[in-house]
C-alpha positions in Angstrom: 0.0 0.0 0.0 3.1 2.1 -0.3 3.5 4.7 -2.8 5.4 3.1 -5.7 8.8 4.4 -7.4 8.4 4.2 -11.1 11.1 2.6 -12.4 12.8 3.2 -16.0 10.7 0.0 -17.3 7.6 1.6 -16.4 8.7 5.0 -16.8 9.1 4.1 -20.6 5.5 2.9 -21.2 3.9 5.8 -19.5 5.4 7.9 -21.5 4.7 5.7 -24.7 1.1 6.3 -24.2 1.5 9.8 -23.4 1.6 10.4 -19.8 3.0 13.2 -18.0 3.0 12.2 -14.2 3.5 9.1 -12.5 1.2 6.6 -11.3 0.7 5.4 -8.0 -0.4 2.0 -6.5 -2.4 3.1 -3.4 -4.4 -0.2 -2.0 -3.8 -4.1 -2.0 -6.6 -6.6 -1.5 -4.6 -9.0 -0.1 -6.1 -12.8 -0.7 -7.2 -15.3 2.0 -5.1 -16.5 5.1 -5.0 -19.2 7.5 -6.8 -16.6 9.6 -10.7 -16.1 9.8 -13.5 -13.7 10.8 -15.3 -14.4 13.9 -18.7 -13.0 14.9 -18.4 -14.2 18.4 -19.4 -10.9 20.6 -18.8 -12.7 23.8 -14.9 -11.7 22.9 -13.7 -8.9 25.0 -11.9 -5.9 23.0 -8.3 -5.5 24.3 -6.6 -1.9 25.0 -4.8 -1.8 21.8 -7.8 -2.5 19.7 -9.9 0.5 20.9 -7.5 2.8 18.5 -9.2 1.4 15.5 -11.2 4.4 13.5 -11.3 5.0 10.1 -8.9 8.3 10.3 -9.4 11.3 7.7 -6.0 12.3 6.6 -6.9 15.3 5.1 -6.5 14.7 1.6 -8.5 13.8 -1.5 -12.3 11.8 -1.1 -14.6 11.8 -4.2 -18.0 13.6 -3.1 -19.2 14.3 -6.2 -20.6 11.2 -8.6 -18.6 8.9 -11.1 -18.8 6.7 -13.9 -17.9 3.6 -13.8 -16.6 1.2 -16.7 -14.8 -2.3 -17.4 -11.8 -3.2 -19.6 -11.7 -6.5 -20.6 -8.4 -6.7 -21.3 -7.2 -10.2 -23.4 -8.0 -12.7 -26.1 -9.4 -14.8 -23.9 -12.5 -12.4 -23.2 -13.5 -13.4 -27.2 -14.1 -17.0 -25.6 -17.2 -17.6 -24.9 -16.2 -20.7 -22.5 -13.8 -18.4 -20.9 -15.8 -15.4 -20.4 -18.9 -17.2 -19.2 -21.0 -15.2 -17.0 -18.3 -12.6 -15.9 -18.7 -10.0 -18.6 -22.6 -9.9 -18.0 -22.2 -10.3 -14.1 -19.9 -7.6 -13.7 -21.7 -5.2 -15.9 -24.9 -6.1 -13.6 -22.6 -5.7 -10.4 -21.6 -2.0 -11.8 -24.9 -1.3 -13.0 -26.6 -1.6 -9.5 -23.8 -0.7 -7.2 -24.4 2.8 -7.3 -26.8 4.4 -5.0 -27.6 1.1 -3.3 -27.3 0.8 0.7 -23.8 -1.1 0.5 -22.1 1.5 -1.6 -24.3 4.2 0.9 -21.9 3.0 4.0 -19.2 5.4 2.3 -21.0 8.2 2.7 -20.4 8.3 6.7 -16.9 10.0 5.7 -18.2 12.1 2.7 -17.7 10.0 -0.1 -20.0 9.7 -3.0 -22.1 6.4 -3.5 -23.7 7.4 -6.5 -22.2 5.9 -9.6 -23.3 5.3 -13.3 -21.6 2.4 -15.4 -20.5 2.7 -19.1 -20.3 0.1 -22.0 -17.3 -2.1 -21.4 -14.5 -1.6 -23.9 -12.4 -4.5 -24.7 -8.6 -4.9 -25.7 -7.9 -8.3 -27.6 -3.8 -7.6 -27.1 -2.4 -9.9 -24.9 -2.6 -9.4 -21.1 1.1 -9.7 -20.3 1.0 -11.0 -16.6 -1.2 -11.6 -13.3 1.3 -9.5 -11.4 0.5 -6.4 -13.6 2.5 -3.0 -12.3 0.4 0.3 -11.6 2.3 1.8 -14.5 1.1 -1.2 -17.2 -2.0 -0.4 -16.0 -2.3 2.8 -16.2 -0.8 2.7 -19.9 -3.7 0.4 -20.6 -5.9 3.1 -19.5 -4.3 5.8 -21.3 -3.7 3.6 -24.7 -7.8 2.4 -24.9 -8.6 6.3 -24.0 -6.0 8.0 -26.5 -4.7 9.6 -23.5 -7.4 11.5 -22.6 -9.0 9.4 -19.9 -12.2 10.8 -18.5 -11.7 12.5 -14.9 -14.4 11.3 -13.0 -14.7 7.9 -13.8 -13.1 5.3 -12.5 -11.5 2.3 -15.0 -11.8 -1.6 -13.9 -9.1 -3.7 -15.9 -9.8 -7.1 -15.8 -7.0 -9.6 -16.6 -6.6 -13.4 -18.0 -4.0 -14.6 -16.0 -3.5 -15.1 -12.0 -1.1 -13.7 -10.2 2.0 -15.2 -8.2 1.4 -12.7 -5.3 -1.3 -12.7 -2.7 -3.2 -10.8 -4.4 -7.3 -10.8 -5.8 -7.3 -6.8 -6.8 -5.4 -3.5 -7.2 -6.6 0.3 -6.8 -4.7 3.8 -7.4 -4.6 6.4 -9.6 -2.4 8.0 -12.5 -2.4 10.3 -15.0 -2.0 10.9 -19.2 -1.0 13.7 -21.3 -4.4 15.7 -21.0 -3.3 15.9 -17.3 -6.3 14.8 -15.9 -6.0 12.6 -13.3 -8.1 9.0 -13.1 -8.8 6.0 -10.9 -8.4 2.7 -11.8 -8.4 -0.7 -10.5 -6.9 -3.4 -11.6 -7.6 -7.8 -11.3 -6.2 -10.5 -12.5 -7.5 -14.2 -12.9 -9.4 -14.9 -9.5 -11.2 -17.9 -10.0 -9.3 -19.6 -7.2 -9.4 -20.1 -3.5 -7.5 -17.2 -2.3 -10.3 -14.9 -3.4 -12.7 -17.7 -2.4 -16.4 -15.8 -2.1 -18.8 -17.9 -0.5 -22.4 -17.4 -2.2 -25.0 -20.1 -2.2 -28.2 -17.9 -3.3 -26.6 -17.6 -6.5 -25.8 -21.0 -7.0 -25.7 -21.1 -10.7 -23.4 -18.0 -11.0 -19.6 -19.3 -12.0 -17.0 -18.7 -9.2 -14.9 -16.5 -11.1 -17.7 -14.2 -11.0 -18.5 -14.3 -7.6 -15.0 -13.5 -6.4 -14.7 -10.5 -9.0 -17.8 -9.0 -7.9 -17.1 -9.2 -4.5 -13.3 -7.9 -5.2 -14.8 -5.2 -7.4 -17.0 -3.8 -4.6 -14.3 -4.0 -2.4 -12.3 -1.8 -4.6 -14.9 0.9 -5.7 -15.7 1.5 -1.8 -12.0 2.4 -1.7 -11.8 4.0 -4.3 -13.7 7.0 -3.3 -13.2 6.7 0.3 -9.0 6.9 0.1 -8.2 7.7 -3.5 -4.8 9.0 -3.7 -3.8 7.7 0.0 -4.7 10.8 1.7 -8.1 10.1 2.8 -9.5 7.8 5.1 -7.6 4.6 6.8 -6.8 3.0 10.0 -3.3 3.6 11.5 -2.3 0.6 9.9 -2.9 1.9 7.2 -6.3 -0.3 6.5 -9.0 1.3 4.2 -12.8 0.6 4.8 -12.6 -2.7 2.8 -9.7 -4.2 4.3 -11.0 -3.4 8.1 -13.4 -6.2 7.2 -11.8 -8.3 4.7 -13.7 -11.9 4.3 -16.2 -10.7 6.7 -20.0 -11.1 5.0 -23.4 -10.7 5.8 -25.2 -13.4 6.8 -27.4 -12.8 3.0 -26.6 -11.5 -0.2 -26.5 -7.7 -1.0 -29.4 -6.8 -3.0 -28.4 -3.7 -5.3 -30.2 -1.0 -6.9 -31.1 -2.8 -10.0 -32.7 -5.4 -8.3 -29.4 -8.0 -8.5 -27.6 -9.6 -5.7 -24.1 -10.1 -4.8 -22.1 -11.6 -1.9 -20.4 -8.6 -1.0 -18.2 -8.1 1.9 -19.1 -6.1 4.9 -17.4 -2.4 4.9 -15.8 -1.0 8.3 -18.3 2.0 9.7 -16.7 4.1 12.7 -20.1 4.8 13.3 -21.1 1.0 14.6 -17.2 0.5 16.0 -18.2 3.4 18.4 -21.8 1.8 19.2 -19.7 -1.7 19.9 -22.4 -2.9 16.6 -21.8 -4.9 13.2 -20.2 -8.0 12.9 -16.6 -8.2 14.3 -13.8 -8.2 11.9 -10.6 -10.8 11.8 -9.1 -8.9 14.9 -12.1 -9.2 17.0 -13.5 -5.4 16.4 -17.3 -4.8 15.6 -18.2 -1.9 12.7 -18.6 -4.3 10.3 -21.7 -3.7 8.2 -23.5 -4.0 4.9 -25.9 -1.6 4.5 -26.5 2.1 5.9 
């Protein structure tokens, strides 16, 4: 979750598709551990975990509302066995997120939750690796865009192949040569147990699907709570997804288009301070799913 030093290598293709400043990795959705949530309340808090707000650092929050939209980046997405359900399933999950009581949580530290999705584009060039940089990324962006990215929305890349790292998804921001700045977030291949998202409602739904949704979500909410690392995040250094990460509500979210997703919980200081919400991997309530 540190800010990144562009190397020369990346340095070289940000500059190949025009841009002007660098680009900056600025949250890791880290993939599943040995350790779990509990929802045990009997468990007692200890001194050190009473320190554990959301913290506003003064910086950048998005209030105002975005767009939304998906690259499909790789031949793969052309294959209709590979692709399955995802492209529809995520443009459903995009779709409904805004304005629906999940994305709402946000709005207890200013943030917007109103967000409008575009037509996916799609790049047939050859995703070059699950581990993908914040500057390939970004160069993506810039190259599908012709360097003129729009401002306020905020570009999902979605790749074909999985990553080495502990990793399910990506967020930060860069720029290109119109020097307006942009979100993005960034995926690779998922469909395996570190990213595991449990959801038996939707039991026809592919599991690829269900862990991008829920790692989508996960990244939008931190997106505009914390987008260029100067917003809102625990002392160590958390944002509001990670306070909770593979902590879910006991049903589905149901969005404002009428579908449903397993989504994870989001941290709320509001329900931490109330001692409310289901309690998180460290034994802290303020874990909820609607506001």
């Amino acid at each position: 979750m540190k800010r990144l030093t562009i190397i020369a290598t990346i340095s070289t293709v940000l500059t190949a598709c025009g841009a002007q400043d660098d680009a900056v990795q600025t949250g890791v959705m880290q993939g599943r551990t040995t350790e779990t949530a509990t929802t045990d309340d009997s468990l007692s808090l200890t001194t050190s975990e009473k320190n554990n707000l959301l913290q506003y650092k003064g910086g950048e929050v998005i209030r105002t509302a975005i767009k939304t939209q998906a690259i499909f980046w790789g031949s793969e997405w052309t294959d209709k066995k590979y692709a399955g359900d995802k492209v529809t399933g995520l443009t459903s999950l995009l779709g409904g997120i805004g304005n629906s009581k999940w994305l709402g949580i946000v709005n207890e530290y200013g943030a917007t939750s109103s967000t409008s999705n575009q037509a996916a584009q799609f790049d047939p060039s050859v995703f070059p690796t699950g581990d993908l940089s914040v500057g390939s990324a970004a160069a993506e962006v810039c190259k599908l865009n012709k360097n003129a990215p729009d401002a306020s929305t905020a570009y999902f890349i979605y790749g074909t192949k999985k990553a080495k790292a502990n990793i399910c998804a990506t967020h930060g921001w860069a720029q290109c040569a119109n020097g307006k700045k942009f979100l993005l977030a960034w995926f690779p291949d998922i469909d395996d147990a570190k990213c595991f998202t449990p959801d038996t409602v939707n039991k026809t739904r592919s599991q690829a699907l269900k862990n991008l949704a829920n790692a989508t979500a996960h990244e939008l909410a931190e997106l505009v709570t914390d987008p260029r690392r100067t917003g809102w995040f625990a002392p160590n250094r958390d944002e509001i997804a990670d306070r909770c990460a593979w902590t879910f509500p006991a049903s589905n979210v149901t969005l404002s288009n009428g579908s449903s997703f397993r989504l994870i919980n989001l941290w709320s200081n509001s329900a931490y301070e109330k001692s409310t919400g289901m309690m998180n991997a460290s034994r802290q309530n303020g874990c909820i799913a609607s506001k």
